[in-house]
C-alpha positions, 0 to 999 in steps of 0.5 A: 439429851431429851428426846425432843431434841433427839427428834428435832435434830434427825428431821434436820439430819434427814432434811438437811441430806436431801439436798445432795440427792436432790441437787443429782435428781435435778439432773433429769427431773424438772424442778416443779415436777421434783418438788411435787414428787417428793412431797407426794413421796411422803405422803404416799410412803407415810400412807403406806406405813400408816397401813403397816402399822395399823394392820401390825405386820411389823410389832405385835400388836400393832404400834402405840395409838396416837391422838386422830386429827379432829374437827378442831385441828382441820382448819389449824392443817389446812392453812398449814397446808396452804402457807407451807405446801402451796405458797411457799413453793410457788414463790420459791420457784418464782423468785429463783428464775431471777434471783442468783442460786447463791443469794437464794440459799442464802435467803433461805435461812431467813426460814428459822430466824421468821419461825422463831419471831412469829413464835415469840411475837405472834403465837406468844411462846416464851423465850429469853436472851440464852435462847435468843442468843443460841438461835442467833448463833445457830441461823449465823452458822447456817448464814455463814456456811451460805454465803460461802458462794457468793459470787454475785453479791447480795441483792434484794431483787423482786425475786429477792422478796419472793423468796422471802415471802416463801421463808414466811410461808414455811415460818407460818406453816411450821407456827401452825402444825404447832397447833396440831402437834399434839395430835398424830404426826404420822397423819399430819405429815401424811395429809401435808405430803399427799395434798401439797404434792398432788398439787405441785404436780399439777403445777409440775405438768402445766410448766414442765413439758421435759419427759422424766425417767421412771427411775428418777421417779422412784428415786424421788418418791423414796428421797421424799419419803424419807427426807420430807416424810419421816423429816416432818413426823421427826419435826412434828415430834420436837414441836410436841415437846420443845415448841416452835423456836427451840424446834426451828433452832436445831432444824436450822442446823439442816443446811450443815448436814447437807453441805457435810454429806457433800463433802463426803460424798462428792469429795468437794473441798471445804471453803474457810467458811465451813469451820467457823460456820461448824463452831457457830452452830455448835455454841448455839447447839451447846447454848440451847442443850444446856438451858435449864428452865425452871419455876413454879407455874400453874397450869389452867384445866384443860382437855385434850387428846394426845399420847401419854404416859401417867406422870405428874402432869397425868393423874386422871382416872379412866373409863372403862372404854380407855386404852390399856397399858402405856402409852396410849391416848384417849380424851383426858382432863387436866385439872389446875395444878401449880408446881415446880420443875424443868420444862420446855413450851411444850403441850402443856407448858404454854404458860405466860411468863412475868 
């Protein structure tokens, strides 16, 4: 399994178990106050262990160095930021105070479905009908397993369309920390996690006005560091080597793990729905694990900064001033090159296809 894959199905695994957590916080913590607490959880929990590692109290020396956000990426985060932290929140909240919870989880698997579409139209990644067609069956699973408790039938309400919109925002901001994937993961996630959730407590403390358990805030902060923090590092990693849709794709599978881990944990009882939802989701895992994409392309100079390690596509010379050993990062140049061999729409594979 390439790691890519490794990494988009542990942000999924991760993201997908917060939901049964967050479903028992709700019981003391209000809503907006919950959302801006987990965000900053992970901001602050991924803050803390950037200092950790830096400071290399936990490896020997110190963890591998990755690329540091630049001048260039800031305005690629920050309308990130804004789309996914702050936009989409809010018209989350909005359009769950109208809208049926089961029509709203329902609604919410429009996210991959509108990451994959404006990937392939917008941002112009490749794809084709074997992996159109996974990504169908894995977004049908996750449909399938929503619509299990629908009890009020389906409705596109104001609300409806709010929640929609609130799918876009994540869509929009997933195609943007695609730009910036390259650079650190931890540093994207951190700036995400302490911006959004500084202002959704904001937005927290002017609509909730319900005291909160300090354990709950503790609670929170730990289940946001680890299921939005670590998720999106996780998340950003996959976007690296497999691109936007792929990476959507296998996200998408986050719904089935929180259902699963409800079974489990709170010994609640499969309807019909989750088996055939669970084989869906498995054929489009399937589909997409054993795509075999391969052709002479050419890729164009080109100059950035990321971690790598001296494969075929990293041949350069260094300086004096360059990191030793491997991995590591330092502002390198690819010089143009045509070849032949497996590749996904990675970093450097964001060639056009005839």
């Amino acid at each position: 399994m390439k790691p890519g894959v490794r990494y988009a199905i542990a942000a999924a695994a991760l993201f997908g178990a917060s939901t049964p957590f967050a479903k028992l916080l709700l019981e003391t913590v209000p809503p907006t106050t919950l959302a801006g607490l987990l965000y900053l959880g992970s901001g602050m929990g991924l803050a803390i262990t950037r200092f950790i590692r830096r400071r290399g109290w936990v490896t020997k020396g110190g963890a591998p160095a990755e690329a540091p956000l630049t001048r260039r990426d800031w305005p690629w985060l920050g309308a990130a930021i804004v789309a996914g932290g702050i936009i989409a929140p809010v018209l989350l909240l909005v359009g769950l105070r109208s809208t049926p919870a089961a029509t709203g989880s329902l609604l919410l698997n429009l996210e991959g479905v509108l990451t994959a579409t404006l990937a392939w139209f917008a941002f112009h990644e490749h794809f084709d009908r074997r992996i159109a067609l996974g990504m169908g069956a894995i977004v049908g699973g996750g449909l399938l397993l929503s619509w299990q408790s629908a009890d009020g039938g389906f409705s596109l309400s104001w609300g409806a369309l709010a929640i929609c919109g609130a799918c876009l925002g994540w869509a929009a901001d997933n195609n943007l920390t695609r730009k910036v994937s390259a650079a650190d993961p931890g540093e994207i996630a951190m700036w995400k996690g302490l911006v959004a959730g500084s202002l959704n407590l904001a937005l927290g403390a002017i609509a909730d006005h319900h005291p909160t358990p300090t354990a709950s805030w503790l609670a929170a902060g730990l289940l946001g560091f680890l299921s939005y923090g670590v998720s999106l590092v996780f998340f950003v990693l996959a976007l690296r080597e497999l691109g936007t849709a792929r990476t959507a794709a296998y996200f998408s599978m986050a719904p089935f793990v929180g259902v699963l881990l409800a079974l489990l944990l709170m010994r609640e009882i499969p309807t019909p729905t989750f088996w055939p939802a669970m084989a869906l989701m498995a054929i489009g895992v399937w589909i997409h694990l054993t795509e075999k994409h391969a052709h002479s392309h050419a890729h164009e100079a080109m100059e950035h900064d990321h971690l790598h390690v001296h494969d075929e596509h990293h041949e350069h010379e260094h300086d004096a001033g360059d990191p030793p050993g491997e991995p590591h990062a330092h502002w390198h140049r690819h010089e143009p090159l045509t070849h032949s061999h497996p590749h996904t729409p990675d970093v450097h594979h964001q060639h056009r296809h005839s």
